[in-house]
C-alpha positions as CSV (number, residue, x, y, z in Angstrom):
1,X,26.0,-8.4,0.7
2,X,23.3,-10.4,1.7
3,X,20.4,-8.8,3.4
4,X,18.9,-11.1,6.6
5,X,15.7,-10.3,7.2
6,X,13.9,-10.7,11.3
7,X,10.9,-10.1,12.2
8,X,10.3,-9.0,15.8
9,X,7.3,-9.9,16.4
10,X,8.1,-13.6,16.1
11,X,11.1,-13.4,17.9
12,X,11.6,-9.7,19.4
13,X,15.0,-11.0,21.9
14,X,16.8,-12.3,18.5
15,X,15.8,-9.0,16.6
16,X,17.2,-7.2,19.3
17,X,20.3,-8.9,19.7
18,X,21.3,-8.9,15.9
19,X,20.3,-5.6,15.1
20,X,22.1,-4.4,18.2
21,X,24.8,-6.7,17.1
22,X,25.3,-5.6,13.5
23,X,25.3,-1.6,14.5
24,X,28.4,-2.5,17.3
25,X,30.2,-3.5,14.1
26,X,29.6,-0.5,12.5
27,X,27.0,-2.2,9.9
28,X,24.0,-0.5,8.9
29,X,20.3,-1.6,9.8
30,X,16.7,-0.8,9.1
31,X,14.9,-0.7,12.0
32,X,11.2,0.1,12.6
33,X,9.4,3.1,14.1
34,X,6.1,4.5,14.6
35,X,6.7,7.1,11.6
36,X,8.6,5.2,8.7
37,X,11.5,2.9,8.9
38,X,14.9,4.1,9.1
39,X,18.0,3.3,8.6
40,X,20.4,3.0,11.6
41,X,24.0,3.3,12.0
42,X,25.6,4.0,15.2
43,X,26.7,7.9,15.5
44,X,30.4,6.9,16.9
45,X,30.9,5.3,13.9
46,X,31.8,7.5,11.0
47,X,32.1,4.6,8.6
48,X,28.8,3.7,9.7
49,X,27.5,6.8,9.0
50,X,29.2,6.8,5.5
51,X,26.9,3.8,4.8
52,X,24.1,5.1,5.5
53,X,24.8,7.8,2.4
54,X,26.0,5.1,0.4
55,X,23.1,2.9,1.0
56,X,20.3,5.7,0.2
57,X,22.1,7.7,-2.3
58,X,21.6,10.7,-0.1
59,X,23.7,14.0,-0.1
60,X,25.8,14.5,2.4
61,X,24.6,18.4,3.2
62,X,21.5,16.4,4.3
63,X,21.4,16.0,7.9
64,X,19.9,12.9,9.8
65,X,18.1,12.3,12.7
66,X,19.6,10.8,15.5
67,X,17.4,8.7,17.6
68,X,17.8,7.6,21.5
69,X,16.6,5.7,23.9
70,X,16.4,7.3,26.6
71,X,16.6,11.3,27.9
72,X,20.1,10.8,29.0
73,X,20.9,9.5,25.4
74,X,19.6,13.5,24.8
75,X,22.0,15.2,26.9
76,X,25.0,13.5,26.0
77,X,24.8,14.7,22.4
78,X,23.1,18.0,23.0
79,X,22.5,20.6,25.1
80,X,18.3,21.2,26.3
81,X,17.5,24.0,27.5
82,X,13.7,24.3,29.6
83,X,11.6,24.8,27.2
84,X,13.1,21.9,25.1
85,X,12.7,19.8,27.9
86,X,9.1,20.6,28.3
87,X,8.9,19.4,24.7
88,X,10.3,16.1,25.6
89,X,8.5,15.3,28.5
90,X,5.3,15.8,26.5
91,X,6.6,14.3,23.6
92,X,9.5,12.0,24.1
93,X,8.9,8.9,22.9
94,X,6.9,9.8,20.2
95,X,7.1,11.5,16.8
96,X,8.6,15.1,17.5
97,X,12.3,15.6,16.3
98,X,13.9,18.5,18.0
99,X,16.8,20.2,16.6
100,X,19.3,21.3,19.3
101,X,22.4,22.6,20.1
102,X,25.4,19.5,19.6
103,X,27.2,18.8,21.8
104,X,31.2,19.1,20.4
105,X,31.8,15.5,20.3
106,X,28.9,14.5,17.1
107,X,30.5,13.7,14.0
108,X,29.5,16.4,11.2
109,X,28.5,13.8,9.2
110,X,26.1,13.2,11.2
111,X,24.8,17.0,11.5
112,X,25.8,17.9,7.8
113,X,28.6,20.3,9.5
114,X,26.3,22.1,11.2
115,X,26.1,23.2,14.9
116,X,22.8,22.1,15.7
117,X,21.4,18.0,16.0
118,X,18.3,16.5,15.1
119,X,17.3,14.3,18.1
120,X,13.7,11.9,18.7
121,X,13.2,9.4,20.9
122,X,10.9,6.7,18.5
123,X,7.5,5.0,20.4
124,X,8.3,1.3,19.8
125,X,9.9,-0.6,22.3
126,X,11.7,-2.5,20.3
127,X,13.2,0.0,18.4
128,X,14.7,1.5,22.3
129,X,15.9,-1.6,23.1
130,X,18.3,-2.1,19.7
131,X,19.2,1.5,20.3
132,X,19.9,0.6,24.1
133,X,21.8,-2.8,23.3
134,X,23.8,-1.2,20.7
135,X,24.9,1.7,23.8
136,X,24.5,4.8,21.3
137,X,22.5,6.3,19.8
138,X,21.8,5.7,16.2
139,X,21.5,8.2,13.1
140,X,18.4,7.1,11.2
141,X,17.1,8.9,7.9
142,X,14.3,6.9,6.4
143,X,15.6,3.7,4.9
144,X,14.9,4.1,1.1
145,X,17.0,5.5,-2.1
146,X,17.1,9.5,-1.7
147,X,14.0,10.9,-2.9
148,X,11.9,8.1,-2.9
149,X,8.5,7.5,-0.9
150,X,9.4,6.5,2.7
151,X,9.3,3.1,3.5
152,X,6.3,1.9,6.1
153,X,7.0,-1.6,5.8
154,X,10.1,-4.2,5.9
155,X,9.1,-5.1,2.2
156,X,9.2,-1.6,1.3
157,X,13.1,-1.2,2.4
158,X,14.1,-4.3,0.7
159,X,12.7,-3.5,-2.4
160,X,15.0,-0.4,-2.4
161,X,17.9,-1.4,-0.6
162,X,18.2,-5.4,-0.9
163,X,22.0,-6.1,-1.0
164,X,23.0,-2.8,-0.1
165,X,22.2,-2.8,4.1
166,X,23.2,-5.5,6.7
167,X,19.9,-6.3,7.9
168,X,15.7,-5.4,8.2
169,X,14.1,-5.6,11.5
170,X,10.5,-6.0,10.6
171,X,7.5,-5.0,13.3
172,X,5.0,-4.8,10.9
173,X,3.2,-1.7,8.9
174,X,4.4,1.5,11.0
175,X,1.4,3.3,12.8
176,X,2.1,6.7,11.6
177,X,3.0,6.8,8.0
178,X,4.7,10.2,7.9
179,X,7.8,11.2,9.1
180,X,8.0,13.3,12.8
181,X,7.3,16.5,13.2
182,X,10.7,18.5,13.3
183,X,11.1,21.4,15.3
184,X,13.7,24.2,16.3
185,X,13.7,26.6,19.4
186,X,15.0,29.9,18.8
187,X,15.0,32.6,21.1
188,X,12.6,30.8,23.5
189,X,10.1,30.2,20.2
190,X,9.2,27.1,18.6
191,X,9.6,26.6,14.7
192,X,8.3,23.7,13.0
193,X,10.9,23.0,10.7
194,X,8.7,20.2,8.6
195,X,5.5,19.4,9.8
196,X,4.6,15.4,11.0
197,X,2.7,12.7,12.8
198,X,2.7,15.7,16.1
199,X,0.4,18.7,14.8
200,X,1.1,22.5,15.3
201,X,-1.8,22.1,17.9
202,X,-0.4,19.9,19.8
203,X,2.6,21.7,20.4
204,X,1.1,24.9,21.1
205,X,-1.2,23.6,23.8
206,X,2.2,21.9,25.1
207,X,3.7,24.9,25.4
208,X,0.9,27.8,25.8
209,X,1.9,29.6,23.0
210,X,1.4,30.1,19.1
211,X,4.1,28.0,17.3
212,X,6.3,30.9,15.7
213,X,5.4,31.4,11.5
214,X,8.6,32.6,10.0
215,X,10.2,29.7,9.5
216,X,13.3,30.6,7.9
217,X,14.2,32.3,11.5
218,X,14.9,29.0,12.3
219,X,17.2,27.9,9.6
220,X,15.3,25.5,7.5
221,X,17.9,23.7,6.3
222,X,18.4,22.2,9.3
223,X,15.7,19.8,9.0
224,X,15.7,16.7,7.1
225,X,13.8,16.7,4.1
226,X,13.4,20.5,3.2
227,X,15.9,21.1,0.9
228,X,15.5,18.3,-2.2
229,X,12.9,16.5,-3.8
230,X,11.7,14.6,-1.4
231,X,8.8,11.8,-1.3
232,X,8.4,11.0,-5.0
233,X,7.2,7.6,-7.0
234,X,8.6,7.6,-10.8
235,X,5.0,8.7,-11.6
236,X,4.1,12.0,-11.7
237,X,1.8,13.5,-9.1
238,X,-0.5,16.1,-9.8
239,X,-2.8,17.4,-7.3
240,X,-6.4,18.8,-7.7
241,X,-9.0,20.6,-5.8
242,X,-12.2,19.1,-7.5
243,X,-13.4,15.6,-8.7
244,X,-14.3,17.5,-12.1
245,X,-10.5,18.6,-12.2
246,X,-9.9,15.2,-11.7
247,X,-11.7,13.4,-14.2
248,X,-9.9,16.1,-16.4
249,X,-6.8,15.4,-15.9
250,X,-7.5,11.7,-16.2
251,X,-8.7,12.7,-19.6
252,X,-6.3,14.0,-20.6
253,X,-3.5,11.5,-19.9
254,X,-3.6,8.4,-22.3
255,X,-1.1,6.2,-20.0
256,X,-2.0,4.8,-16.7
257,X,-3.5,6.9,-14.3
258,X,-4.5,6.3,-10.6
259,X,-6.4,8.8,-8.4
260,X,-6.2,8.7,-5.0
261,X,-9.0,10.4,-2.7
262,X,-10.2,10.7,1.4
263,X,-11.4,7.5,2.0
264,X,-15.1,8.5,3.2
265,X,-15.5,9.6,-0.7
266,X,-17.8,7.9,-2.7
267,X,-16.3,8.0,-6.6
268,X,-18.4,6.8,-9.4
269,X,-14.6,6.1,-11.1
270,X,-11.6,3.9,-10.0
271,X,-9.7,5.1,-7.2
272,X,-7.5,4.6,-4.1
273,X,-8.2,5.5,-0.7
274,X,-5.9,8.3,0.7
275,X,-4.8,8.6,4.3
276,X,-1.8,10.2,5.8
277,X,-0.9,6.3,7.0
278,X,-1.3,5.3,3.6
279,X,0.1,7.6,1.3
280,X,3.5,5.9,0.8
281,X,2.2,2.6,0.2
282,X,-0.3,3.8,-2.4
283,X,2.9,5.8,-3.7
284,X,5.0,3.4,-3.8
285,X,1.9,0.6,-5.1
286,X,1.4,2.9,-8.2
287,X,5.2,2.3,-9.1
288,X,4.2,-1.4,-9.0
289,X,1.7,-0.7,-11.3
290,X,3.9,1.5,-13.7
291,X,1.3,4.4,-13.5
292,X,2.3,7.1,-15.3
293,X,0.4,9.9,-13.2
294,X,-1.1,10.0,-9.8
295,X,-4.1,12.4,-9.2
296,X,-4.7,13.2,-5.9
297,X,-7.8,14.4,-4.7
298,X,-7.3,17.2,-2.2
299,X,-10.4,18.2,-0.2
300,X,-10.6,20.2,2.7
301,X,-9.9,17.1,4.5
302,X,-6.8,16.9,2.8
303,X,-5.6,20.4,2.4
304,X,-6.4,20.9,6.2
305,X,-3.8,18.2,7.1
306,X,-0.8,20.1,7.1
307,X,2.1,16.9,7.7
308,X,-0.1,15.7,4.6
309,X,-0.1,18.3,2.3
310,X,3.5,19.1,3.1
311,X,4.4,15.0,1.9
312,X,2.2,16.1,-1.6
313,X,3.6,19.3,-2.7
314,X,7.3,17.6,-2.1
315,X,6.1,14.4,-4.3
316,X,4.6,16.9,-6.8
317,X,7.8,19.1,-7.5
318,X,9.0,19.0,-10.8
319,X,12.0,16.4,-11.1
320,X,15.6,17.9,-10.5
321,X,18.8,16.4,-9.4
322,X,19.7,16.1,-5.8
């Protein structure tokens, strides 16, 4: 399979007629967000969805996000109660994910058998208006192999899925970086199911209330990326409170190292500017570089960062299978 590559911002009307094109045929696209891109198949297509495992390498207990393009997209897979609506008018298009009852018609391939679906609506027009042309909604994990860094660029997907997808709509480096916030509603409480680009305080001054803490009330598997390795270069990443701890554990590695650290840090040593919008490229850039470990600097700036930290501790778990 060739992989045809458009980029929207030269010509958004033909990226949005071929991307919109290729999912109505039950192909599978990346397509841009804010957060990371992701890889799109239509959900009334199970084949479709079958590609998108194929594709990634992804287990298929995983369940993906599907995104709309527009609130009545919402209903028609899933039932919203008040307090979920007061969520998407705040949030919706944007980077919250909410996890909802499905409605009976979505495939459980899409929703990993489960009873619940992930749903966002992305903030990039573009993105709507493939999802719109294509007239359903679209299932859309992050378009990379299974447990690798997200991609937040075209070039990113096609150097891990070039030959294996239809198509790459590129709009340039995403805003955000990180994937959504995900979030579950049980018993008129919010969970955050994995945090994201939308922080716990923005949801609790949406809804005027603390944002619930047991989390496994909520069912955390339900979420995307909670229950493998997620994240990850081939390097290992180790993460450390101190420059000192740093410069140890630089020491103490003869193979390539690279440290990355808050960008207002002045280093007297080589390092790499860490942001949450830039993590996965500096992940994925240390690959290119066949690093053997990553140190990562994390100072209150970065501890404090919960979407941030959560992305760390996932690249820094020990290597198992998925």
């Amino acid at each position: 399979m060739t992989t045809i590559m458009i980029d929207a911002r030269v010509d958004e009307a033909r990226a949005v007629d071929v991307a919109s094109t290729l999912l109505r045929e039950g192909k599978v696209v990346a397509i841009p967000t804010e957060t990371v891109y992701g890889l799109a198949a239509i959900i009334t297509n199970d084949d479709a969805i079958r590609g998108i495992f194929t594709a990634k390498g992804r287990p298929a207990d995983n369940p993906l996000i599907v995104h709309v393009a527009s609130f009545a997209d919402v209903t028609s897979i899933a039932v919203v109660s008040p307090l979920a609506q007061r969520l998407m008018d705040a949030f919706f298009p944007g980077a919250l994910t909410l996890v909802l009852p499905k409605r009976s018609h979505v495939s459980d391939l899409v929703t990993a058998g489960l009873d619940t679906v992930a749903v966002r609506m992305p903030d990039l027009a573009v993105t709507r208006a493939i999802i719109a042309r294509a007239g359903a909604p679209v299932a859309a994990p992050s378009a990379n192999l299974s447990g690798r860094p997200s991609p937040t660029t075209a070039r990113h997907v096609l150097d891990d899925l070039d030959g294996k997808i239809a198509a790459v709509i590129d709009a340039g480096p995403c805003r955000e970086g990180l994937e959504s916030t995900v979030v579950r509603i049980v018993d008129e409480k919010v969970y955050i199911l994995r945090p994201g680009s939308v922080s716990r305080n923005d949801i609790e001054r949406c809804i005027d209330a603390p944002v619930a803490t047991s989390v496994q009330d909520a069912d955390l598997h339900r979420s995307p990326g909670t229950r493998y390795r997620h994240y990850a270069p081939h390097a290992n990443v180790v993460l450390v409170d101190s420059i000192e701890e740093a410069i140890r554990e630089r020491d103490a590695d003869k193979g390539p190292t690279l440290l990355l650290a808050p960008i207002d840090l002045a280093l007297d040593l080589p390092w790499r500017p860490l942001s949450a919008a830039s993590l996965y490229a500096e992940l994925r850039l240390a690959d290119s570089l066949h690093v053997k470990k990553i140190i990562v600097h994390c100072d209150e700036q970065v501890r404090t960062n919960e979407a941030l930290m959560n992305r760390l501790r996932k690249a820094a778990e020990p290597r198992t299978e998925d």
